[in-house]
Structure formats: structure tokens, C-alpha cells
C-alpha positions as CSV (number, residue, x, y, z in Angstrom):
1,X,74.6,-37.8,-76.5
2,X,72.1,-34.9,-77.2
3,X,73.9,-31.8,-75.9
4,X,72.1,-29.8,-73.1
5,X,70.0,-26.8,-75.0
6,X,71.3,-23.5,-74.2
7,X,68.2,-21.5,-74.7
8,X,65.9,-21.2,-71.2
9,X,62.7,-21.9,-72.7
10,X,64.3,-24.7,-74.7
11,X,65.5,-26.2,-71.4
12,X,61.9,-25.7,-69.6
13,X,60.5,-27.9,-72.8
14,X,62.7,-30.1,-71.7
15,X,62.1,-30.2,-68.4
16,X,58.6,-30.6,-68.9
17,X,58.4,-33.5,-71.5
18,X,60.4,-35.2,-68.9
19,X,57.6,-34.4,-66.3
20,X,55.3,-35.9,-68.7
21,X,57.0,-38.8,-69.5
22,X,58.1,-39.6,-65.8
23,X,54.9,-39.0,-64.1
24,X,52.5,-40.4,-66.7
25,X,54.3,-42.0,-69.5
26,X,53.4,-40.3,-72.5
27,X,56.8,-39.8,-74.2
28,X,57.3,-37.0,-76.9
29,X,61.0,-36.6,-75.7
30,X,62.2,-37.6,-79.2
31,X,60.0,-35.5,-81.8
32,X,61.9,-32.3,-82.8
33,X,62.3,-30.3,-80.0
34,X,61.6,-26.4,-81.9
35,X,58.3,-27.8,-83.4
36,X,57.9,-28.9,-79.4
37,X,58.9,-25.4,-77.9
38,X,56.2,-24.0,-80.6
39,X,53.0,-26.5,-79.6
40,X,54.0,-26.6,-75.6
41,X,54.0,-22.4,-75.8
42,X,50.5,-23.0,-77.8
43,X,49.4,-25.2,-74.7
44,X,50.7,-22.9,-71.9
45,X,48.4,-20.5,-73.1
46,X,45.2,-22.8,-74.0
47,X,45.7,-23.8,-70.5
48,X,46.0,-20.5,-68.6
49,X,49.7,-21.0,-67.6
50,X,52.4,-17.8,-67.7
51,X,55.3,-20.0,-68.0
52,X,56.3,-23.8,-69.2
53,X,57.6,-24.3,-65.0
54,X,54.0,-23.5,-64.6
55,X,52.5,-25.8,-66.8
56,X,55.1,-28.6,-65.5
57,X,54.2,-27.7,-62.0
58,X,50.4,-28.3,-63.2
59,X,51.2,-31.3,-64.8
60,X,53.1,-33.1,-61.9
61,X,50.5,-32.3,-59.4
62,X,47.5,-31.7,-61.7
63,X,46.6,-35.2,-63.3
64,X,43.3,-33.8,-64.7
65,X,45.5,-31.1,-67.2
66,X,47.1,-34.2,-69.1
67,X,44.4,-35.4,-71.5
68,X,44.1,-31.7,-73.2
69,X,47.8,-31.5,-72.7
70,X,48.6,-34.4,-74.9
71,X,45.5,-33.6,-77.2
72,X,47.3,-29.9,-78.2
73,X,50.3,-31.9,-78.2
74,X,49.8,-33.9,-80.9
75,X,46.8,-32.1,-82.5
76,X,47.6,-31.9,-86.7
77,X,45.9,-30.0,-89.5
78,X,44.8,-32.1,-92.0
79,X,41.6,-32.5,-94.8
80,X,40.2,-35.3,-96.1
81,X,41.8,-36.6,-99.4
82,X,44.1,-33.9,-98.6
83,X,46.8,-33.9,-101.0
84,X,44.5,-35.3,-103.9
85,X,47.6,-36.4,-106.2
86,X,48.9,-38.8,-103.5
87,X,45.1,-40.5,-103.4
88,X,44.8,-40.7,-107.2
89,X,48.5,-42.8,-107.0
90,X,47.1,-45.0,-104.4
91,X,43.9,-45.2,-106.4
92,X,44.9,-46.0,-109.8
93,X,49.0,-47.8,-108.7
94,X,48.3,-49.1,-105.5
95,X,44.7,-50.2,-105.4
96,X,45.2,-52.9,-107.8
97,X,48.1,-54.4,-106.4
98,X,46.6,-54.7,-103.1
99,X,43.1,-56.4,-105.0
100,X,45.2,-59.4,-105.3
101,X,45.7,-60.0,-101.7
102,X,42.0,-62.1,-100.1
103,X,42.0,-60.1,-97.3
104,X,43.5,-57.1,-96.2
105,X,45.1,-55.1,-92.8
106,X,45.6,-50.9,-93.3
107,X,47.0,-49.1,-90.3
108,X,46.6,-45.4,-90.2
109,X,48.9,-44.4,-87.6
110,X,48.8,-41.2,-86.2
111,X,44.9,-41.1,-87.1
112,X,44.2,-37.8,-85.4
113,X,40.6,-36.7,-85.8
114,X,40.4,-39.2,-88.3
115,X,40.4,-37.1,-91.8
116,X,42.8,-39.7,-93.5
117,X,40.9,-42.8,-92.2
118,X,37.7,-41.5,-93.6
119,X,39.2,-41.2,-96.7
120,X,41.6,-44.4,-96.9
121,X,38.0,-46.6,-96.0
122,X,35.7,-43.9,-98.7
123,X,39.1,-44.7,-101.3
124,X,38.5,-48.6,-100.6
125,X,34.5,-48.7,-100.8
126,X,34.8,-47.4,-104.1
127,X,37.1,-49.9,-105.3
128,X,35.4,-52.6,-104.1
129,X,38.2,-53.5,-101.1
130,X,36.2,-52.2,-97.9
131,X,34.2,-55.6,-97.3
132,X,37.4,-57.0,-97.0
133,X,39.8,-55.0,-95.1
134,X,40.0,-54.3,-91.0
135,X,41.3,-50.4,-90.7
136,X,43.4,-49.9,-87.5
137,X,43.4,-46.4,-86.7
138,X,45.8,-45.8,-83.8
139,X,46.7,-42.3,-82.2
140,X,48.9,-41.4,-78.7
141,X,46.1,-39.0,-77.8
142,X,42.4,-40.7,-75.9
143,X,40.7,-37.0,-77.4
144,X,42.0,-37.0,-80.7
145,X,40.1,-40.9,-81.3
146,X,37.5,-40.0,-79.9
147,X,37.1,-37.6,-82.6
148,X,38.4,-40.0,-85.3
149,X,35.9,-42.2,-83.6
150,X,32.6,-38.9,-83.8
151,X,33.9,-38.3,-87.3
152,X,32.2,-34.7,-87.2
153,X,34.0,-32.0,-88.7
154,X,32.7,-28.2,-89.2
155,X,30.1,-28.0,-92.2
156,X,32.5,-25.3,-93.4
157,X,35.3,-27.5,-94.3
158,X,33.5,-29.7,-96.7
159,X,33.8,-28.4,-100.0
160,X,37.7,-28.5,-99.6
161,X,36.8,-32.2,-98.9
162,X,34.5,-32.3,-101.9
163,X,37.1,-30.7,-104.2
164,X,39.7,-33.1,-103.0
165,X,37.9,-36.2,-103.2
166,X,36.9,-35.0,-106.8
167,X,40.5,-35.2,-107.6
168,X,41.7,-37.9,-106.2
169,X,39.7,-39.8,-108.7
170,X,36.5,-40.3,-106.9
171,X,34.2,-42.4,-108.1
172,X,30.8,-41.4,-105.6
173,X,30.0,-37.8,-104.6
174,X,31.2,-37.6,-101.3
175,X,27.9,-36.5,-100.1
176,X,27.1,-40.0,-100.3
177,X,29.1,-40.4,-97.0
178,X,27.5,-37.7,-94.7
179,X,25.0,-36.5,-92.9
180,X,24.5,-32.4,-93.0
181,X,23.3,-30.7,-90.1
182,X,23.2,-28.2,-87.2
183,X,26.7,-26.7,-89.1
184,X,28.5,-30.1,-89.2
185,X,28.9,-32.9,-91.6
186,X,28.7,-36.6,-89.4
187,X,30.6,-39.2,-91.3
188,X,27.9,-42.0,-92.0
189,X,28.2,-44.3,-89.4
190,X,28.7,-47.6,-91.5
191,X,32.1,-46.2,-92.7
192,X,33.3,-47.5,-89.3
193,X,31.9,-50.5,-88.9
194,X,35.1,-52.0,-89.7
195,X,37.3,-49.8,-88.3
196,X,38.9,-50.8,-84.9
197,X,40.4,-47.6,-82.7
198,X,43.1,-48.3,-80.6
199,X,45.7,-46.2,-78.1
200,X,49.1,-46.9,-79.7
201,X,52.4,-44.8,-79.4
202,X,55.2,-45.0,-82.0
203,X,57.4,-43.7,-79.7
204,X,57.1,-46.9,-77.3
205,X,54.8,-49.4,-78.6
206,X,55.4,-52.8,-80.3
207,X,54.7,-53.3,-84.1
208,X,51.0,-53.1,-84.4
209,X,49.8,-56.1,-87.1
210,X,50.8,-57.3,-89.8
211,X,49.5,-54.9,-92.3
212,X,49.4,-54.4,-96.0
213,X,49.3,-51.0,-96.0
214,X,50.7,-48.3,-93.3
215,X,49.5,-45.0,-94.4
216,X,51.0,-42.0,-91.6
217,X,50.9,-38.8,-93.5
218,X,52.6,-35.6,-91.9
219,X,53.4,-37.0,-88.5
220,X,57.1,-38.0,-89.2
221,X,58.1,-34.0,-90.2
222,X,57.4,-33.7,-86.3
223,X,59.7,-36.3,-85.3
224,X,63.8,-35.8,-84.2
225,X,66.0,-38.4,-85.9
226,X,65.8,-40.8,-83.6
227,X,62.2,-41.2,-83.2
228,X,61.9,-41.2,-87.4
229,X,64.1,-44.6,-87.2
230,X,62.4,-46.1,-84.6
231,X,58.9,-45.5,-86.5
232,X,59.9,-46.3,-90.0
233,X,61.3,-49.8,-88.4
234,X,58.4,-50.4,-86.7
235,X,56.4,-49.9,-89.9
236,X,59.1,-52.3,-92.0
237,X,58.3,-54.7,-89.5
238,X,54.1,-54.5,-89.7
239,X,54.0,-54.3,-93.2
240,X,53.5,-58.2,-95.3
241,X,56.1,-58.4,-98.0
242,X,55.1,-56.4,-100.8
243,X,52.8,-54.3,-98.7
244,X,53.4,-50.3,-98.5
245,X,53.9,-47.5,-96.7
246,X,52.3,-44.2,-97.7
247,X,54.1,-40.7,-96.2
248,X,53.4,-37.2,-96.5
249,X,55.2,-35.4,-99.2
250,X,57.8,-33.9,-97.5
251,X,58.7,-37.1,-95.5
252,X,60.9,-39.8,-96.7
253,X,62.6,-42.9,-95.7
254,X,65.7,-42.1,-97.0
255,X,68.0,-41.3,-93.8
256,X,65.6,-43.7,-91.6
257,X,68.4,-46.5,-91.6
258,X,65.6,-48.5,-93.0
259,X,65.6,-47.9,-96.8
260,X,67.2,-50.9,-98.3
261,X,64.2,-52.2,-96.9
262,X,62.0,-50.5,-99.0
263,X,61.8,-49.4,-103.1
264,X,60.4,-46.2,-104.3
265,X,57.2,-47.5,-105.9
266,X,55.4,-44.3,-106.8
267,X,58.4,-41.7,-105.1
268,X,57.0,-38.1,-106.3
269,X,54.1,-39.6,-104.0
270,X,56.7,-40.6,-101.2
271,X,54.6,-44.0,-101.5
272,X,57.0,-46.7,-100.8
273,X,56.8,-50.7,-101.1
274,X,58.6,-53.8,-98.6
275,X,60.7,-55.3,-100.2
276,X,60.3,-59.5,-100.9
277,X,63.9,-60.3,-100.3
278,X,64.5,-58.3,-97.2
279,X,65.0,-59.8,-93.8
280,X,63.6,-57.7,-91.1
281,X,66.0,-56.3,-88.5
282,X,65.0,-55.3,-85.2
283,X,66.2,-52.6,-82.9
């Protein structure tokens, strides 16, 4: 049993994710609670409040505060192709492996304004694997699909993009995949068309699909112990024997409970691969 935190603004965290999770279900009792003292703080602000009592008080007789709640709860930082060595290993190790299945299920979960999807479905048109794979691109926040779902992002954070994509192996200019204008790049629209969006909470939500690939980069860093077991089971369970599982780099499956599960296919990549023989175990 979790002992009682000692620290005031520790226990008004606490106090509020319960709020949240009693009044309208969204459940982020189990990611780590500092890295939830820092975002909640960030939020009390954003939303106008001089203490976390406040913003519980708001959210147990304000309805109308959860959505942007949630939203800076789970908001991440991320960049398309971000992390370029990780994409070239998919690229060049994992790509052709996955060829050999007819048709293919990815699941980005944890999508948040959609960087990653945009550049798992880019990744796939250029190796000749989009026409055949459904993306499922999942989050636990309404405002952060939607923007996964826009695929807008600020004209000044495309050359990081464009730098990224060029080392991760890329095959097109990633101008190819944009629109330019009024200071934003739009994703083209077409790079969704087989994309489906979809509310989904790894904190309480069933296994997804079965999948080939489950690609959640820097999501699990935020989680407590717990919570990392009960996602990296969930994505055991999704993925098809011999499909992988994609983390960021400093993530690992290691202490999940769930390893022997799994084999370190490319591990300075933290890409990992279901094992053939093993029989999944629920709970």
C-alpha cells in the first residue's frame, strides 16, 4: 500500500486526481506522482487558480474546466521523426520484417497532437506499406486528437522536422507531405485517410487490436510502476506474435513484469519484439 505523502501540495495532487477520477473518470492516479505535482501546478495556473483545493473545487463543481484540464494533463513535447536513429532502425530492421505480413495493424498509443503518427504513416508510404496498414491512433485526451486529427503544427517547427526526417533515412522531401501557409504547415490530408482516431486510456481500457506494431514513445517515463505493468501487458497482449513494440529511449520493458515476453530486437533503439513461444498472461 502506497504510503500517504507527507508533503501538502503532494497530498492536494492527490486529492485532486481523486476528484477527477471520481467525478468524471479520467484516471491519472497511477502515473508518477512528482511529474503530476509539476503538470497540475502548470494547470492551476493556465487555469486562473491560486491553489490545487481551488482547482479541485473547480473541477467538482465546474464540468466545463475538465477538457483543458486533461488536455495540460497529458500534453507532451515531441517532433516528427523525433529521435531520427530510432526511425532509421525501424526503417532499415523493422520495415522489412513487417513487409512479410499481407496486411498490417499499428497502434500509436498515446498519439498526442499526432507528431509520431505523421511520421510512422510518412515512414510506411515510403516503403510501400501504407496501402496496406489501418493506423490506430489513440489518446486519453478529446483536445489532443483533435489536433492529431488537424495535423497543423507552427511553420516554425518544420525544419527540425525536415532535418529529422532526413536522417531517419527518408526517402521523399518531406515537403511532399504539407501544405505551407498563414505560419503553419497542414499535414496533407490523404496521410489520414487510413488513420482511425479513437478515445482510449491505458490506464483503464481493454487491449486495443491485434496489432503488429505498438509504437508509444515517451509516455511510459510519466507513468508510476504500476501503471508501466499494466500498459506494457496490455501491449503484450495486442501485439500478433512476432509483432513489436517501439519505446522512447529512456523507457524499457525490463522491470514491467512482462519481459520474458519480449526479446531485445534492436535494444540501443529500446525496439522490442513478441515473442512466438510465449503464452500471454492476463492481469
Amino acid at each position: 500500500m502506497d504510503q500517504p505523502p507527507s508533503d501538502p501540495e503532494e497530498l492536494e495532487a492527490r486529492l485532486l486526481l481523486d476528484a477527477l477520477f471520481h467525478r468524471h473518470g479520467y484516471d491519472f492516479r497511477g502515473y508518477s506522482l512528482p511529474s503530476m505535482v509539476r503538470r497540475l501546478d502548470h494547470a492551476r495556473e493556465k487555469l486562473g487558480c491560486a491553489s490545487l483545493s481551488m482547482l479541485q473545487h473547480r473541477v467538482l463543481h465546474e464540468p466545463s474546466v475538465v477538457p483543458e484540464l486533461v488536455g495540460l494533463l497529458t500534453v507532451q513535447v515531441s517532433a516528427m521523426f523525433r529521435d531520427p536513429s530510432y526511425w532509421l532502425a525501424l526503417r532499415r530492421q523493422v520495415v522489412p520484417l513487417l513487409a512479410t505480413w499481407p496486411s498490417l495493424k499499428v497502434w500509436v498509443a498515446g498519439c498526442a497532437e499526432g507528431e509520431e503518427l505523421y511520421s510512422l504513416v510518412i515512414l510506411f508510404r515510403e516503403e510501400g506499406l501504407e496501402s496496406r496498414t489501418v493506423f490506430y491512433a489513440t489518446d486519453i485526451s478529446p483536445a489532443a486528437l483533435e489536433k492529431a486529427r488537424a495535423g497543423i503544427y507552427p511553420l516554425d517547427r518544420i525544419p527540425e522536422f525536415t532535418e529529422n526526417h532526413r536522417l531517419s533515412g527518408g526517402h521523399s522531401s518531406l515537403s511532399d507531405h504539407y501544405t505551407a501557409a498563414y505560419g503553419a504547415a497542414a499535414m496533407d490530408r490523404s496521410l489520414r485517410d487510413r488513420v482511425v482516431f479513437s478515445d482510449h486510456s491505458l490506464v483503464s481500457d481493454a487491449v486495443f487490436s491485434e496489432t503488429h506494431l505498438v509504437s508509444c514513445r515517451n509516455v511510459l517515463i510519466y507513468f508510476g510502476s504500476g501503471l508501466q505493468r499494466r500498459a506494457v501487458g496490455l501491449f503484450r497482449d495486442s501485439l500478433a506474435r512476432g509483432g513489436f513494440l517501439g519505446l522512447g529511449p529512456r523507457e524499457t520493458i525490463r522491470f514491467s513484469g512482462h519481459a520474458d515476453a519480449f526479446e531485445e530486437f534492436v535494444g540501443e533503439e529500446r525496439i522490442y519484439r513478441r515473442r512466438a513461444a510465449v503464452e500471454a498472461r492476463h492481469g
